[in-house]
TIMISE-141904 format. One record per residue: z, x, y of N, C-alpha, C in turn; residue number from 1. Coordinates in nm, 2 decimals, padded with zeros to 4 digits. Example, Ala and Ser with C-alpha at 12.3 -4.5 7.8 and 13.67 -1.06 7.14 Angstrom:
// TIMISE-141904
n.up 00.78 | n.east 01.32 | n.north -00.57 | ca.up 00.78 | ca.east 01.23 | ca.north -00.45 | c.up 00.78 | c.east 01.32 | c.north -00.33 | i 1;
n.up 00.71 | n.east 01.28 | n.north -00.22 | ca.up 00.71 | ca.east 01.37 | ca.north -00.11 | c.up 00.79 | c.east 01.29 | c.north 00.00 | i 2;
// end
This chain:
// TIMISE-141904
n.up -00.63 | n.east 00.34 | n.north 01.29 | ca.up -00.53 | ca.east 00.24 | ca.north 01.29 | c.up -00.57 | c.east 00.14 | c.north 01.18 | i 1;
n.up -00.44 | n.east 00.10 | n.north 01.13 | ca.up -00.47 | ca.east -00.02 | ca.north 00.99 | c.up -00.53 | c.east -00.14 | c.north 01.06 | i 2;
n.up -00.65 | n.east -00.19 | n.north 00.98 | ca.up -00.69 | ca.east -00.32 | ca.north 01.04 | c.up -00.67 | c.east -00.43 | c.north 00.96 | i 3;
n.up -00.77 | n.east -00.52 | n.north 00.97 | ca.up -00.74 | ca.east -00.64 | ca.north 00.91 | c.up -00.76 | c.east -00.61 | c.north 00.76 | i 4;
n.up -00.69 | n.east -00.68 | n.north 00.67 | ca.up -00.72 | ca.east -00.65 | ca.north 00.55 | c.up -00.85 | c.east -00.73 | c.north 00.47 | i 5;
n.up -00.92 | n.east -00.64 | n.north 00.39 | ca.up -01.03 | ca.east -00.70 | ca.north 00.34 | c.up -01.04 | c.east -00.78 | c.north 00.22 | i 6;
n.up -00.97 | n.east -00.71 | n.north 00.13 | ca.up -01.01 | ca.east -00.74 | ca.north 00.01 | c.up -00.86 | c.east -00.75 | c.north -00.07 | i 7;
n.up -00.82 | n.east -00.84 | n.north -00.18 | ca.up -00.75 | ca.east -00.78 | ca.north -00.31 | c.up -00.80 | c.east -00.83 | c.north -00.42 | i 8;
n.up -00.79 | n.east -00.71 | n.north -00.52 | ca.up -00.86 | ca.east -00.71 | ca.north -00.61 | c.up -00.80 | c.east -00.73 | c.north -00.76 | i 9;
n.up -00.76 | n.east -00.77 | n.north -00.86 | ca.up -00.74 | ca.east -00.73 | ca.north -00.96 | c.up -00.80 | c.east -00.71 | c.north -01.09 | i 10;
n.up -00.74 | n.east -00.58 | n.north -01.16 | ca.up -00.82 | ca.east -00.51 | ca.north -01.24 | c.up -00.77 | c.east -00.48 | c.north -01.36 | i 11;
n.up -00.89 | n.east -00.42 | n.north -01.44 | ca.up -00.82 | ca.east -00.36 | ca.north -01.57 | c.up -00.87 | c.east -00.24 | c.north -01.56 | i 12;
n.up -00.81 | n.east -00.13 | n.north -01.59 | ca.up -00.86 | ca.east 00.04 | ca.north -01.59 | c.up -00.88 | c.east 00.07 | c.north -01.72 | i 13;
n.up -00.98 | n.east 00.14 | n.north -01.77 | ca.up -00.94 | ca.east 00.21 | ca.north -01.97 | c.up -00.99 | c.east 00.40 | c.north -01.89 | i 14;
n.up -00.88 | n.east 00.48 | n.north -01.90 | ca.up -00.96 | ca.east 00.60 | ca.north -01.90 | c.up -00.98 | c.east 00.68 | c.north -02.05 | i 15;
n.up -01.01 | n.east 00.77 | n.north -02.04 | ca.up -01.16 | ca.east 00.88 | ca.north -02.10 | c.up -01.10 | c.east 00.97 | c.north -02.08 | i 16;
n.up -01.06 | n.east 01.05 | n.north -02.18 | ca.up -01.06 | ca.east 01.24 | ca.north -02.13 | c.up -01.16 | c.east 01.27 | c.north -02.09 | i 17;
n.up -01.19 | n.east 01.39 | n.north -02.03 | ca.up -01.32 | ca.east 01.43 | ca.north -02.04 | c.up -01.28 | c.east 01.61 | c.north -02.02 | i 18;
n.up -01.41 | n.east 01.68 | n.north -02.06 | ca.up -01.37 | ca.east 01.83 | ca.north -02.08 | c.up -01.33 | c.east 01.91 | c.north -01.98 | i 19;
n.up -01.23 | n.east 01.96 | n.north -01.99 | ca.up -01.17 | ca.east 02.00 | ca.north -01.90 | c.up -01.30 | c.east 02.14 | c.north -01.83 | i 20;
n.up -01.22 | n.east 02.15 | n.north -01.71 | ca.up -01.27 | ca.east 02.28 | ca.north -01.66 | c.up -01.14 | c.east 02.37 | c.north -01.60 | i 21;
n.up -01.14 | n.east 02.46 | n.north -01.69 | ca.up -00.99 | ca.east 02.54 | ca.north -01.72 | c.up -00.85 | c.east 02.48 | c.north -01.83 | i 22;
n.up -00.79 | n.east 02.44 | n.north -01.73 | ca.up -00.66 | ca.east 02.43 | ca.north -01.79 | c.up -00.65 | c.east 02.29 | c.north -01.80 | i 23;
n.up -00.65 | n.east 02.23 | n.north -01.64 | ca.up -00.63 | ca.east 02.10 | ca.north -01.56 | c.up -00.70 | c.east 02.02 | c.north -01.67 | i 24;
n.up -00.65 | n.east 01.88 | n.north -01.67 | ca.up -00.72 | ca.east 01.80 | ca.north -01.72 | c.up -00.80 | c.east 01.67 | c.north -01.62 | i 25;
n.up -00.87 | n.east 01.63 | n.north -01.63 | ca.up -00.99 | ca.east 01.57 | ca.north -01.59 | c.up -01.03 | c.east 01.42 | c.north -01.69 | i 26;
n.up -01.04 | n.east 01.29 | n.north -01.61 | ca.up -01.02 | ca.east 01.14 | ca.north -01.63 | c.up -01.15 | c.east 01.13 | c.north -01.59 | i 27;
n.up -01.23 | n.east 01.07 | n.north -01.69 | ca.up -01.30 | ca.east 00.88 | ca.north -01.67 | c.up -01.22 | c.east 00.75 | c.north -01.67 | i 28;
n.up -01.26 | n.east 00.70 | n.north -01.57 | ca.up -01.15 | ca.east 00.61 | ca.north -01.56 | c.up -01.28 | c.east 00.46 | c.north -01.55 | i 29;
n.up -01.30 | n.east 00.31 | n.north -01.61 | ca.up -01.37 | ca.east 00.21 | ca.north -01.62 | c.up -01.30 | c.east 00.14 | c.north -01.58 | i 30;
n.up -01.37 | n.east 00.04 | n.north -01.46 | ca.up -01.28 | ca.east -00.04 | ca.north -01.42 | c.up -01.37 | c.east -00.16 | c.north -01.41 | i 31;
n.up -01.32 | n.east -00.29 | n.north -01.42 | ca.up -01.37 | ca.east -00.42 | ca.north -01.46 | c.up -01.28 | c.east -00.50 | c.north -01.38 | i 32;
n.up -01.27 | n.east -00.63 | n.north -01.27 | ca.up -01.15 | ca.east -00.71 | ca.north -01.24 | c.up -01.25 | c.east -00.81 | c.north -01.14 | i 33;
n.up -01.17 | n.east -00.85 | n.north -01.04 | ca.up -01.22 | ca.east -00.97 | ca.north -00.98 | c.up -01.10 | c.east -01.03 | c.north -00.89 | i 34;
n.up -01.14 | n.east -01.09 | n.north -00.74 | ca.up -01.05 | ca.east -01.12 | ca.north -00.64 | c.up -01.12 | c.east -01.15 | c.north -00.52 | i 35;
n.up -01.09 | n.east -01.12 | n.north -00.41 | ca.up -01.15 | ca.east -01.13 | ca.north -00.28 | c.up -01.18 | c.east -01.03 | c.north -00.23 | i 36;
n.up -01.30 | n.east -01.07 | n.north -00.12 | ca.up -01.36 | ca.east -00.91 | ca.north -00.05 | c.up -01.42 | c.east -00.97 | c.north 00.09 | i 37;
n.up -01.41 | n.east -00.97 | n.north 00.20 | ca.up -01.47 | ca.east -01.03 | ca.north 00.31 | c.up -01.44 | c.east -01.16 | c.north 00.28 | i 38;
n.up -01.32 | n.east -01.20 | n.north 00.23 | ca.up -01.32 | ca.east -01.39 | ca.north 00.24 | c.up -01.39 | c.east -01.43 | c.north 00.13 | i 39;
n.up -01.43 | n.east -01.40 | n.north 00.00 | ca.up -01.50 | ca.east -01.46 | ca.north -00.05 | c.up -01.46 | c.east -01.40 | c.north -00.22 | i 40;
n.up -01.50 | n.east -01.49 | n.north -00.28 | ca.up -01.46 | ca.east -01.46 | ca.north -00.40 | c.up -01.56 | c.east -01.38 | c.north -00.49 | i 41;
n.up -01.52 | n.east -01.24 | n.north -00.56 | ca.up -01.61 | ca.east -01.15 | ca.north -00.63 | c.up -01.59 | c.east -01.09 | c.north -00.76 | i 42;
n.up -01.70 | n.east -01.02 | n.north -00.82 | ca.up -01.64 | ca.east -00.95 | ca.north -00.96 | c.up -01.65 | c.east -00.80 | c.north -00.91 | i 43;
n.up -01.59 | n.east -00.71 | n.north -00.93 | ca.up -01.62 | ca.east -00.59 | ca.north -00.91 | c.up -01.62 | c.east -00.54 | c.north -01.07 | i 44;
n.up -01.72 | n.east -00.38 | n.north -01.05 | ca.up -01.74 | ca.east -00.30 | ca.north -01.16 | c.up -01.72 | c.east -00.17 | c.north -01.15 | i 45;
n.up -01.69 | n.east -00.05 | n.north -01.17 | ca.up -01.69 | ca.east 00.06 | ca.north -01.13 | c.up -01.67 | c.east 00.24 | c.north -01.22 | i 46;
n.up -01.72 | n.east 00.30 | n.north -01.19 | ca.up -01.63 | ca.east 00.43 | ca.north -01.30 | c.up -01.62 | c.east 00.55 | c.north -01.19 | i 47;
n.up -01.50 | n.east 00.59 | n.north -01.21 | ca.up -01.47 | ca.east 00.65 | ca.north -01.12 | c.up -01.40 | c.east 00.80 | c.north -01.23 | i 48;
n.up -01.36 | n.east 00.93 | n.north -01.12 | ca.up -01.34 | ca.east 01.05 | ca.north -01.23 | c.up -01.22 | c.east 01.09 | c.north -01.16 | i 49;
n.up -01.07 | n.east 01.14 | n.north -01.22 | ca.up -00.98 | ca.east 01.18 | ca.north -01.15 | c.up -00.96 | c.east 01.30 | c.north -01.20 | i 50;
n.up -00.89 | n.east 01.45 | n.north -01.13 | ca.up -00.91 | ca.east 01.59 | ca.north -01.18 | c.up -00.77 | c.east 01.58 | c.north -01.17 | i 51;
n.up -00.66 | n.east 01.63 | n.north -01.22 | ca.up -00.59 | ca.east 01.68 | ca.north -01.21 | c.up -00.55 | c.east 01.81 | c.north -01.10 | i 52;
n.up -00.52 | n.east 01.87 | n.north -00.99 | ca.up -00.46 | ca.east 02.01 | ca.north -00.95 | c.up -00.37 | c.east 02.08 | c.north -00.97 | i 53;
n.up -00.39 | n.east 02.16 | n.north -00.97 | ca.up -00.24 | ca.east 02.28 | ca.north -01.01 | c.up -00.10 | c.east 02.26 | c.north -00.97 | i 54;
n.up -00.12 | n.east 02.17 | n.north -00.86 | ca.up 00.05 | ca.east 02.10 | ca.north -00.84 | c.up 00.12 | c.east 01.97 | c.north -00.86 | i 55;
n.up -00.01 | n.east 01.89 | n.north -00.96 | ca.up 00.02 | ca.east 01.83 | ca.north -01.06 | c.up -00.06 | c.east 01.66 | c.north -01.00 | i 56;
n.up -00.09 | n.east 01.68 | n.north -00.84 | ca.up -00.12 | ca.east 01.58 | ca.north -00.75 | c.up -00.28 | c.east 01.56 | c.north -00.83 | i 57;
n.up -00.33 | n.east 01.45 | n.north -00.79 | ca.up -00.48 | ca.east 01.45 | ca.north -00.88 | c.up -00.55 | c.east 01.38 | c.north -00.73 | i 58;
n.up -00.69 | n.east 01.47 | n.north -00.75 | ca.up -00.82 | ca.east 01.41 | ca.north -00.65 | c.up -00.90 | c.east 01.33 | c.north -00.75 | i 59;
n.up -00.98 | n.east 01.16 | n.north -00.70 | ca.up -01.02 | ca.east 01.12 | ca.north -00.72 | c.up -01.15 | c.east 01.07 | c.north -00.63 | i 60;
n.up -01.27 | n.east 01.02 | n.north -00.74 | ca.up -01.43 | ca.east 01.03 | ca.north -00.64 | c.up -01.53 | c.east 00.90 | c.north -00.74 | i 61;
n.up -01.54 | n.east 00.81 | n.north -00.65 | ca.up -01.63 | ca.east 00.74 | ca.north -00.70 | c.up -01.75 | c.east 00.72 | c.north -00.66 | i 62;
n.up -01.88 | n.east 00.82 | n.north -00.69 | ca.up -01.97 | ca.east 00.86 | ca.north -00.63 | c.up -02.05 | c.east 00.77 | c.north -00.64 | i 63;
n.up -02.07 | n.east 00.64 | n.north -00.53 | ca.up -02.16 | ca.east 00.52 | ca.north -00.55 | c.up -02.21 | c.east 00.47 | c.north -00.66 | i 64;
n.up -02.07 | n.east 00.45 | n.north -00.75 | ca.up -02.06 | ca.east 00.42 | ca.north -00.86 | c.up -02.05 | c.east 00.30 | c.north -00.89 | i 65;
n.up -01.99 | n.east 00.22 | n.north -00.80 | ca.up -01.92 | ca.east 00.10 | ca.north -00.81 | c.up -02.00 | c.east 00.01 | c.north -00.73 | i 66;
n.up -02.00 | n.east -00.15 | n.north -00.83 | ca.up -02.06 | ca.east -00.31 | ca.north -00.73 | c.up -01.95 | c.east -00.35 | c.north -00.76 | i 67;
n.up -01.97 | n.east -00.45 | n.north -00.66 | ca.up -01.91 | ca.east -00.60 | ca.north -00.61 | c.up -01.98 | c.east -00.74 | c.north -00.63 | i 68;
n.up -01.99 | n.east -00.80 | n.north -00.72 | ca.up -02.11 | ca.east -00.94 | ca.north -00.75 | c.up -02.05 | c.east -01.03 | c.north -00.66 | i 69;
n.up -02.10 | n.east -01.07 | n.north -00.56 | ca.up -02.08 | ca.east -01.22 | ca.north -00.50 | c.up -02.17 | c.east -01.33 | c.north -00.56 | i 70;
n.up -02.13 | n.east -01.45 | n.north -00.51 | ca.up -02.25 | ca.east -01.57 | ca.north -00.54 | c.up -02.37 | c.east -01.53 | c.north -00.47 | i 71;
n.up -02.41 | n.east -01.49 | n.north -00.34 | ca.up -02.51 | ca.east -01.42 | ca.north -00.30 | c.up -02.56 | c.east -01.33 | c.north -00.30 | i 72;
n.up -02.53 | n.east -01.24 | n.north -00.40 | ca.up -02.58 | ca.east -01.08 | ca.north -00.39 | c.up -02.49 | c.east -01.00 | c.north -00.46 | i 73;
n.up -02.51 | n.east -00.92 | n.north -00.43 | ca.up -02.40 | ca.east -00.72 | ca.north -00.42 | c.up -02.39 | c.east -00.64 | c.north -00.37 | i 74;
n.up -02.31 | n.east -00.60 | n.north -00.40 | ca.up -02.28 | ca.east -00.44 | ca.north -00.30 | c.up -02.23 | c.east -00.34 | c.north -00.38 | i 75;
n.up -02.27 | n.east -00.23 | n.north -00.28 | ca.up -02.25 | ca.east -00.10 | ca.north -00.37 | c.up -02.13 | c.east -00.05 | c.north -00.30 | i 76;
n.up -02.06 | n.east 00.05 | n.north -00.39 | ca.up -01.95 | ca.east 00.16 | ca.north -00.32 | c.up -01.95 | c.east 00.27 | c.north -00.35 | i 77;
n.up -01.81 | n.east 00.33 | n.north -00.26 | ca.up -01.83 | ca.east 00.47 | ca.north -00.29 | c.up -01.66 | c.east 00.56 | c.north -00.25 | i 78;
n.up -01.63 | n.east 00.56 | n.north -00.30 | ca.up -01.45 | ca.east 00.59 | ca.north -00.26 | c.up -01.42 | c.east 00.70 | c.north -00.30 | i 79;
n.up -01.31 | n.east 00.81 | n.north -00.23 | ca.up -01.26 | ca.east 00.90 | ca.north -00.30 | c.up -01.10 | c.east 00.86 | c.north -00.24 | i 80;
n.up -01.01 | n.east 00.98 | n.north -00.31 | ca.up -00.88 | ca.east 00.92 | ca.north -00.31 | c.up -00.80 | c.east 01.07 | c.north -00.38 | i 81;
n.up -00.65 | n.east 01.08 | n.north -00.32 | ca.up -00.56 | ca.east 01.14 | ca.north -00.38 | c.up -00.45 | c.east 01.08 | c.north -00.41 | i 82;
n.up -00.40 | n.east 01.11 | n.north -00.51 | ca.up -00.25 | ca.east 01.03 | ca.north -00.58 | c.up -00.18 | c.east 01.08 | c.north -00.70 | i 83;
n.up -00.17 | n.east 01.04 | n.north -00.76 | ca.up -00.11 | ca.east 01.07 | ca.north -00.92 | c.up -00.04 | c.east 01.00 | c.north -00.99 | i 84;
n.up 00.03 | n.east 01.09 | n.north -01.10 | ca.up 00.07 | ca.east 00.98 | ca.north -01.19 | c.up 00.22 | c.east 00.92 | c.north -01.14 | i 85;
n.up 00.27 | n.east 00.80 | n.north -01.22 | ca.up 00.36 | ca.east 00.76 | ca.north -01.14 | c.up 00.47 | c.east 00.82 | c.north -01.27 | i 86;
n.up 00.59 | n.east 00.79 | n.north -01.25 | ca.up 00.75 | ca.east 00.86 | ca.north -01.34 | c.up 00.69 | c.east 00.76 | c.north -01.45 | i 87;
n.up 00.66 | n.east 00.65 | n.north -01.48 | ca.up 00.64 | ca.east 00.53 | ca.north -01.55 | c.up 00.53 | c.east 00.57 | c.north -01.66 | i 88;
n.up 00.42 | n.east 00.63 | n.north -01.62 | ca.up 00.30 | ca.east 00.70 | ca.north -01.71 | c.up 00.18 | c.east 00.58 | c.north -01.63 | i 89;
n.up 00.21 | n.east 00.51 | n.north -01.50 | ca.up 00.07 | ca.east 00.46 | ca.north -01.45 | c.up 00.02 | c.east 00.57 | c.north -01.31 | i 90;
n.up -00.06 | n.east 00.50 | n.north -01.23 | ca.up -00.09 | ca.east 00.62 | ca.north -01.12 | c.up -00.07 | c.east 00.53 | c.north -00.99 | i 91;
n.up -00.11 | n.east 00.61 | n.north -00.91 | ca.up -00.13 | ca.east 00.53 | ca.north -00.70 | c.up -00.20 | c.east 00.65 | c.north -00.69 | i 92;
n.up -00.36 | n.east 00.59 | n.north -00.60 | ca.up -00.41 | ca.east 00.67 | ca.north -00.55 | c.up -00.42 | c.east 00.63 | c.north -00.41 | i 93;
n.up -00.45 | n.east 00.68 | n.north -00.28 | ca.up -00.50 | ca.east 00.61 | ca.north -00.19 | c.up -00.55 | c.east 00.66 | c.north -00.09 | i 94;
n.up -00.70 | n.east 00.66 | n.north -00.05 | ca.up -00.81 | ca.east 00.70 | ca.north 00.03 | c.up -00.87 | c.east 00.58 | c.north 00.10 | i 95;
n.up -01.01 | n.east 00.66 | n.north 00.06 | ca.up -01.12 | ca.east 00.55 | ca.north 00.20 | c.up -01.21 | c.east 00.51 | c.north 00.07 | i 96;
n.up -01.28 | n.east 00.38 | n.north 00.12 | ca.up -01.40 | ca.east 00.31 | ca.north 00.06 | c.up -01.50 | c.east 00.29 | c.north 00.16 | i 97;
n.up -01.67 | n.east 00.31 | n.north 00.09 | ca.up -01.74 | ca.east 00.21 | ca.north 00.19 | c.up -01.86 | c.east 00.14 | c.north 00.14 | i 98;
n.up -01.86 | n.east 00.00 | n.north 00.17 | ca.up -01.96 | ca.east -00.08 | ca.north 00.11 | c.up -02.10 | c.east -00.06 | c.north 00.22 | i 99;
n.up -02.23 | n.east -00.12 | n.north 00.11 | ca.up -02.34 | ca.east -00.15 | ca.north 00.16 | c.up -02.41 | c.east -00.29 | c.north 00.06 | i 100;
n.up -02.44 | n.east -00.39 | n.north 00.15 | ca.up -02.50 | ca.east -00.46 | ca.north 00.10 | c.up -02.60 | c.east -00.55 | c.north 00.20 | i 101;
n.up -02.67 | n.east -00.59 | n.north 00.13 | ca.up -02.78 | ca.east -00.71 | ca.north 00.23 | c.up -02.72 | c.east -00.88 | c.north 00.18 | i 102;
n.up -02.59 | n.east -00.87 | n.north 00.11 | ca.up -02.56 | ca.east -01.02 | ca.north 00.06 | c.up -02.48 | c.east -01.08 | c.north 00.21 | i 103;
n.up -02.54 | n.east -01.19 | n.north 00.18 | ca.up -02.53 | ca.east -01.26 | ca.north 00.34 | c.up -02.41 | c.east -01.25 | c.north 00.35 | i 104;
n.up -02.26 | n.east -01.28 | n.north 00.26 | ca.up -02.14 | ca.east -01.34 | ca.north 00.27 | c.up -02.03 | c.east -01.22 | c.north 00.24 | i 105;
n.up -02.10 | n.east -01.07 | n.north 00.22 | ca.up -02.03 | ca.east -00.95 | ca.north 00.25 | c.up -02.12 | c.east -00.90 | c.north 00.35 | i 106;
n.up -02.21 | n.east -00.89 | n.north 00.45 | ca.up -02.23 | ca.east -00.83 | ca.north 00.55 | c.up -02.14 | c.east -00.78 | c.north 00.67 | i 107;
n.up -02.02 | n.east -00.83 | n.north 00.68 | ca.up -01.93 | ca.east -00.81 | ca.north 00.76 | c.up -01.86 | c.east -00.64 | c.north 00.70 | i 108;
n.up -01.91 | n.east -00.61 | n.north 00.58 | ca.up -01.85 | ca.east -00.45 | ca.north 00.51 | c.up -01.92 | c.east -00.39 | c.north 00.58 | i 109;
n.up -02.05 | n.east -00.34 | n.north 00.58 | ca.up -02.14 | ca.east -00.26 | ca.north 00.67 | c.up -02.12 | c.east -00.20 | c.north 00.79 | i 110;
n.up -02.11 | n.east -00.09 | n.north 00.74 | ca.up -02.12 | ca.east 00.02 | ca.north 00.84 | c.up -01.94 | c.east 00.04 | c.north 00.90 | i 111;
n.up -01.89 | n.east -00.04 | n.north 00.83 | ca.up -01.69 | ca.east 00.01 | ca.north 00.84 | c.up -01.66 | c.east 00.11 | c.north 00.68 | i 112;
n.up -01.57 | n.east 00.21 | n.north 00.75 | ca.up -01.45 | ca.east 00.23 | ca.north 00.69 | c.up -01.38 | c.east 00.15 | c.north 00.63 | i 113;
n.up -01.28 | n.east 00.18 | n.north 00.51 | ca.up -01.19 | ca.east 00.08 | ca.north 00.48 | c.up -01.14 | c.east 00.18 | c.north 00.40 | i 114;
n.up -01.00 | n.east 00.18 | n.north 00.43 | ca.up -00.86 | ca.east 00.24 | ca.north 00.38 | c.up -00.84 | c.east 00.14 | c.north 00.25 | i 115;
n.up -00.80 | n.east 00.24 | n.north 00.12 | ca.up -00.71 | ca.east 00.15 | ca.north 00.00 | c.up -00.55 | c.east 00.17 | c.north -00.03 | i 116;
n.up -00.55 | n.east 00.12 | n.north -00.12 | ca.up -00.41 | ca.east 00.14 | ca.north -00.22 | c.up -00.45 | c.east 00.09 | c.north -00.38 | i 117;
n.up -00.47 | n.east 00.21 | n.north -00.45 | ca.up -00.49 | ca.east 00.17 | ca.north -00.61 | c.up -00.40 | c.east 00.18 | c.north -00.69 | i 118;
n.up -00.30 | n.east 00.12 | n.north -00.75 | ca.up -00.21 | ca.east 00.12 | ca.north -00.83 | c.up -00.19 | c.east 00.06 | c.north -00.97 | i 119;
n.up -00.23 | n.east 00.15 | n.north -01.07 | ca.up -00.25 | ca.east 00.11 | ca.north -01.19 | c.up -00.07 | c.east 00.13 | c.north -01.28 | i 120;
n.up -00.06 | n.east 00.04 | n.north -01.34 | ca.up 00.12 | ca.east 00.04 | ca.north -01.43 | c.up 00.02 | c.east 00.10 | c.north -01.58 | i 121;
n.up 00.12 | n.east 00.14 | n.north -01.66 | ca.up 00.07 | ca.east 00.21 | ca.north -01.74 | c.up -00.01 | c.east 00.14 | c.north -01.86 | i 122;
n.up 00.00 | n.east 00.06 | n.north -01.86 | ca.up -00.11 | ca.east -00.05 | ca.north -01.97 | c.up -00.27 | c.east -00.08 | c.north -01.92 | i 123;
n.up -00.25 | n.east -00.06 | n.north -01.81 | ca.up -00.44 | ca.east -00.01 | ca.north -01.72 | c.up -00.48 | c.east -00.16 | c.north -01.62 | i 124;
n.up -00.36 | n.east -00.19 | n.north -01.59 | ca.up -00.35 | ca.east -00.36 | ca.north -01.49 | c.up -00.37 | c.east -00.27 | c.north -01.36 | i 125;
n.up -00.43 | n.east -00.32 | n.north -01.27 | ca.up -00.47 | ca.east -00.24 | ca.north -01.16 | c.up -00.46 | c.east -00.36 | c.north -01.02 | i 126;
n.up -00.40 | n.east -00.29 | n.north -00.90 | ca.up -00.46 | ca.east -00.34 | ca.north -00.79 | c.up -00.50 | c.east -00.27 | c.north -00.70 | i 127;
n.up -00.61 | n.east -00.32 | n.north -00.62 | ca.up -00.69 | ca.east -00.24 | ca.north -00.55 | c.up -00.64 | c.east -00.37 | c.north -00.43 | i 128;
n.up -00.61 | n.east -00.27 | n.north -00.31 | ca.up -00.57 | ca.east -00.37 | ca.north -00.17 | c.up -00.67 | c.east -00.26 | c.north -00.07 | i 129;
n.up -00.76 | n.east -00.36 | n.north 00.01 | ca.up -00.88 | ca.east -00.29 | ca.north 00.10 | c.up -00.81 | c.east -00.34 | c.north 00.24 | i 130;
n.up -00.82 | n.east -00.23 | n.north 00.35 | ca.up -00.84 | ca.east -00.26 | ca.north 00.44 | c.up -00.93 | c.east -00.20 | c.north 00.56 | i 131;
n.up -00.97 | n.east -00.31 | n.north 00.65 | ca.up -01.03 | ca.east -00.23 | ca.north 00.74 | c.up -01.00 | c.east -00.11 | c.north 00.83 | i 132;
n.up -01.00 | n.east 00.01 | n.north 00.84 | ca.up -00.99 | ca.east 00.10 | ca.north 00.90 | c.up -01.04 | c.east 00.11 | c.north 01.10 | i 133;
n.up -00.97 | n.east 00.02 | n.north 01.13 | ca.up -01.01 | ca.east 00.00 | ca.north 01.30 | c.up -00.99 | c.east 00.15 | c.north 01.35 | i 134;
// end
């Protein structure tokens, strides 16, 4: 069930080709932005890799790739996601995330699930909307 919402984020995306394996093509994608996360104001960082599949849909994996800088600390993540590109030439992906941190004023992420929605327009403007996953 959708829960309360966590976080919004806004971002800038730049991707990367990277060498294919076969046909399909395969994204580095850098992500840089800043917004709310637990109530509190943050910078996030991240690189994440999207594959292309054969029916044109793309899997995405950010393998505890990604912080979050608060004024007290950080946190780490870790997200995967399916979506693709949009008619426009931007994308929507939308999976699960999950933080870990010992910063006093994101401790409320720990040990939850959290459902996204990533939507980048084709210039690499990005929003990331987090929620908790009850």
């Amino acid at each position: 069930m959708l829960g309360e919402k966590m976080g919004s984020m806004t971002c800038t995306a730049a991707n990367k080709v990277l060498p294919t394996q076969g046909t399909l093509p395969k994204f580095e994608v850098a992500v840089q932005g800043s917004g709310t996360l637990a109530g509190v104001q943050v910078q996030t960082m991240s690189t994440y890799y999207a594959e292309m599949r054969a029916d044109g849909s793309m899997y995405g994996e950010l393998p505890n790739s990604g912080i979050v800088m608060a004024a007290d600390g950080l946190a780490t993540f870790r997200a995967t996601g399916s979506g693709g590109m949009t008619e426009d030439g931007g994308s929507k992906f939308r999976g699960a995330c999950y933080f870990e941190t010992t910063a006093p004023s994101l401790m409320s992420l720990n040990g939850k699930a959290m459902i996204y929605e990533w939507d980048v327009d084709p210039s690499g403007n990005a929003q990331w909307e987090i929620w908790h996953w009850a």
